[in-house]
Wavefront OBJ file of the C-alpha trace (Angstrom):
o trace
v -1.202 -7.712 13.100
v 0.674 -11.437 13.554
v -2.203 -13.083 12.068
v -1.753 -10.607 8.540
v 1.936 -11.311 8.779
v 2.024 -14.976 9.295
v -1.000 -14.863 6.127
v 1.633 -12.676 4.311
v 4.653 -14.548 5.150
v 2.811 -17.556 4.047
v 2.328 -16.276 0.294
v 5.900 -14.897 -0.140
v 7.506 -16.922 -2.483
v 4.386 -16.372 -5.407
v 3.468 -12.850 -4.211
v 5.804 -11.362 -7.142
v 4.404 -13.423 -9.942
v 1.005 -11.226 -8.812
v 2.530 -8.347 -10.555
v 2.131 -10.383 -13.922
v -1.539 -9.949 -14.306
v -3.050 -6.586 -14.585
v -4.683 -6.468 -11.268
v -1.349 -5.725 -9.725
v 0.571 -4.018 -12.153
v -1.664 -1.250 -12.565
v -0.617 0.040 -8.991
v 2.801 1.098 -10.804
v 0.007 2.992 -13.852
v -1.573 4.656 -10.736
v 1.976 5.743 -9.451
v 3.333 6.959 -12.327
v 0.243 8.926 -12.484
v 0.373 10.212 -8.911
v 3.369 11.649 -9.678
v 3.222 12.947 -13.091
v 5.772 16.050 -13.547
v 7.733 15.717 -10.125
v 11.187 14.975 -10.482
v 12.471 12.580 -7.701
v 16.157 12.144 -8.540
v 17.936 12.827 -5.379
v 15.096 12.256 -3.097
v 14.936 9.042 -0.497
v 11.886 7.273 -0.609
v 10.241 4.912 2.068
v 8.017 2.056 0.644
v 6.322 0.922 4.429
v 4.333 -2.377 3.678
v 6.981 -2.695 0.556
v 6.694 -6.837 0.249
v 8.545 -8.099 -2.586
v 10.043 -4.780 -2.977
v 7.908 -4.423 -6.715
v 6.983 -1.012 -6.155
v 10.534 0.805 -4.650
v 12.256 -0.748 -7.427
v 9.791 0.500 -9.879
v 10.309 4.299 -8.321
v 13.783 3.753 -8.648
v 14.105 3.097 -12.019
v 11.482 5.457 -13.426
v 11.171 8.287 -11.078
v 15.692 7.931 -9.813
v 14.809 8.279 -6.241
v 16.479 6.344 -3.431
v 14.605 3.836 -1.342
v 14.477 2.110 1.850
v 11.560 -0.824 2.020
v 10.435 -1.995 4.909
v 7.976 -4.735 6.078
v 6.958 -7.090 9.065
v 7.180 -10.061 7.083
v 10.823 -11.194 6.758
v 9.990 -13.946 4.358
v 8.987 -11.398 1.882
v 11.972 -9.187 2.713
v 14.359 -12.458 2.061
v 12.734 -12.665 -1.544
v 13.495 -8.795 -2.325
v 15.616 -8.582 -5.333
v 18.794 -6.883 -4.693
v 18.646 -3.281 -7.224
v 20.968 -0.169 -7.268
v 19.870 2.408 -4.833
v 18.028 0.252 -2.829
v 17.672 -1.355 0.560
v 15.730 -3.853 2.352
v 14.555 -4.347 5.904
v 12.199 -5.749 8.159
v 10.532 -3.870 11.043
v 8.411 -5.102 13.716
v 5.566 -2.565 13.174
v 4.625 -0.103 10.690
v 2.981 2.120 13.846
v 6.751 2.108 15.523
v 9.574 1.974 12.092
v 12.548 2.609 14.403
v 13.530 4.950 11.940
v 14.984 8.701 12.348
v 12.962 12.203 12.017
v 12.049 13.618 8.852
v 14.588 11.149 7.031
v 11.918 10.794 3.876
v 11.422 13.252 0.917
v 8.328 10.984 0.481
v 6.447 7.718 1.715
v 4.775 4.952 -0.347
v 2.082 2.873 1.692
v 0.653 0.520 -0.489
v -2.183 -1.807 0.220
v -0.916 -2.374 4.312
v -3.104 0.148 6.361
v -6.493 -1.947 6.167
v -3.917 -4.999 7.728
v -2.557 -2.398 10.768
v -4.910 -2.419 13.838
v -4.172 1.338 14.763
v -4.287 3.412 10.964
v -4.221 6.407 13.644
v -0.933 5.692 15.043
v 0.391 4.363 11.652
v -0.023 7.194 9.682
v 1.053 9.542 12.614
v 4.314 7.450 12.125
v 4.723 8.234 8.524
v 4.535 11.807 9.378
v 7.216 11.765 11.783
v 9.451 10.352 9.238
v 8.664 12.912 6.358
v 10.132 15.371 6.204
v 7.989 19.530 6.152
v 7.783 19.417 2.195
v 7.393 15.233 2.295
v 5.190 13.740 -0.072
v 2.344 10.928 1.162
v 1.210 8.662 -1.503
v -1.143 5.776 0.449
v -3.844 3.323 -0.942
v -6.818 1.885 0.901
v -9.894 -0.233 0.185
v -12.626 1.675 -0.828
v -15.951 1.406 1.440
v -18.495 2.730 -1.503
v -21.324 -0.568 -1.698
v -20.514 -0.510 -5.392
v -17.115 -1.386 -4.778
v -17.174 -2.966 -1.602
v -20.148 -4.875 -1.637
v -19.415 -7.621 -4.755
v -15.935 -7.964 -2.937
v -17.588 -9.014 0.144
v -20.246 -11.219 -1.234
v -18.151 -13.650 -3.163
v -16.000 -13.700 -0.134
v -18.720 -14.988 1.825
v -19.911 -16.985 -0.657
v -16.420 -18.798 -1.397
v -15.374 -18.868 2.425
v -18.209 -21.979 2.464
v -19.087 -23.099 -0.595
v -15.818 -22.584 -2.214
v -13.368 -22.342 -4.093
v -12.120 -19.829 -2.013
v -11.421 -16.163 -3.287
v -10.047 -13.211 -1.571
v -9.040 -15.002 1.513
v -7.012 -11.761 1.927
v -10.095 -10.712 3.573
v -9.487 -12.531 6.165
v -6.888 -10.862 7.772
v -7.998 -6.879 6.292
v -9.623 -4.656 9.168
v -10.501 -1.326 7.859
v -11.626 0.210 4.254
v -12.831 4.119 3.610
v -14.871 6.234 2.054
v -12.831 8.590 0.623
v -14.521 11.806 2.556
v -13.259 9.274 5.903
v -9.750 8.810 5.040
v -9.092 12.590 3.707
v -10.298 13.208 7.639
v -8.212 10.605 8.832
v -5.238 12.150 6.934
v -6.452 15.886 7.767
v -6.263 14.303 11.935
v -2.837 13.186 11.490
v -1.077 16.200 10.038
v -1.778 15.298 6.464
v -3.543 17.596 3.788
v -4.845 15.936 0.548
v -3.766 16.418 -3.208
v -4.964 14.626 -5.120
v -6.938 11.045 -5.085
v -7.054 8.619 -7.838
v -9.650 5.338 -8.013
v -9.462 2.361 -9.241
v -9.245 -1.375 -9.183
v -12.338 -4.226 -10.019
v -13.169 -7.861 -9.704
v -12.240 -10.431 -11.638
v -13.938 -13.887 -11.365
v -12.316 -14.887 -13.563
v -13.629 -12.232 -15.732
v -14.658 -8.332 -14.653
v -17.663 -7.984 -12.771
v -19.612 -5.014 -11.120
v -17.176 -3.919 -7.963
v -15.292 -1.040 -9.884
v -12.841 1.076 -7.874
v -11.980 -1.077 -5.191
v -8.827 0.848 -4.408
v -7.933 4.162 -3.435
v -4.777 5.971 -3.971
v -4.302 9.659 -2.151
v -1.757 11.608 -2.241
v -0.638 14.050 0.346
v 1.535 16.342 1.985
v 2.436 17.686 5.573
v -0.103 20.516 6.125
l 1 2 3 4 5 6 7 8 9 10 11 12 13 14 15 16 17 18 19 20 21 22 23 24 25 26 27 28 29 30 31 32 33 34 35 36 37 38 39 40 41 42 43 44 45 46 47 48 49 50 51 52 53 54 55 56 57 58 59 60 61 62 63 64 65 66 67 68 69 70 71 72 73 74 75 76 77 78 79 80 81 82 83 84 85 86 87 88 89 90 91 92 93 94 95 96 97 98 99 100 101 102 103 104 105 106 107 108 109 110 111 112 113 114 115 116 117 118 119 120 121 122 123 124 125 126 127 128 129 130 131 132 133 134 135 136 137 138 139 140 141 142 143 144 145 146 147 148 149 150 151 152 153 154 155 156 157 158 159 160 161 162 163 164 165 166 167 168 169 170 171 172 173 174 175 176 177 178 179 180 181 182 183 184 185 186 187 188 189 190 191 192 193 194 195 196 197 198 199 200 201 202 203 204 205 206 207 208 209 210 211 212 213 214 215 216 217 218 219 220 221
């Protein structure tokens, strides 16, 4: 887990300006799709994995919830912009938050599990800290070969011949099938909603590797 860390820590300072381009900024289309029709005002909200904070203060303003981001990197909590009903904080480890019982209406884990090297123990974590109604929403590589597989091969590709793309995937451990991680969520307590795809490649322009990401949402079962 250092090693993703120190790679995170590393990127800080331009890791907002991602959510500029459409790659990132649909994550806050898939969210707002997620939770279509639920109503949020008065709920507290954990973003674990939140970086730059993007995504809690996007929940904030559209959905009114309260949130608490947390993340192992404390460069990228230093660069969290300050926003009504939220806070900050960095954590040593997403598998042991520090933080109280069933404290969360809901959890957003975004793009951090395939950087964790026990998904087990992290997710049983986010369960402790819902609360018996709370709301999961967590994303994951997708393992399908038509997603995965382009991914991979230009990173193999670019890792010697350059320029290099996706270094991310230096530092990512784990990606699903989604039939995998609805067991993996069904093992630690979870049961599964709803699951939305999506995601591509872009070199620089879209190329086969379609739904690279997947976005589940759950609930304590």
């Amino acid at each position: 887990m250092n090693d993703a860390v120190q790679y995170h820590s590393q990127i800080a300072s331009s890791w907002e300006s991602n959510y500029a381009n459409e790659v990132f900024s649909v994550r806050m289309k898939v969210l707002d799709e997620m939770l279509a029709g639920r109503d949020l005002r008065g709920q507290t909200w954990l973003d674990a994995g939140c970086g730059t904070g993007t995504l809690a203060r996007f929940l904030v303003a559209n959905k009114g919830c309260r949130m608490l981001g947390v993340d192992a990197s404390k460069e990228m909590i230093s660069r969290c912009v300050p926003a009504p009903n939220t806070e900050f904080r960095q954590i040593h480890d997403i598998c042991d938050t520090g933080l109280p019982d069933a404290a969360f209406d809901g959890v957003l884990c975004s793009s951090t599990l395939e950087y964790v090297l026990d998904p087990f123990a992290a997710l049983r974590e986010l369960h402790r800290v819902l609360r018996s109604d709370g709301l999961l929403l967590v994303s994951v590589p997708n393992a399908h070969p038509i997603a995965r597989w382009p991914l991979l091969g230009l990173y193999w590709l670019t890792k010697y011949f350059g320029p290099r793309q996706f270094p991310f995937l230096d530092h990512s451990r784990h990606s699903y099938l989604e039939s995998r991680f609805r067991d993996l969520l069904r093992k630690c307590g979870f049961r599964t909603e709803a699951v939305r795809t999506w995601g591509g490649l872009y070199w620089p322009y879209p190329i086969l590797g379609i739904g690279t990401l997947l976005m589940f949402r759950a609930t304590k079962s």
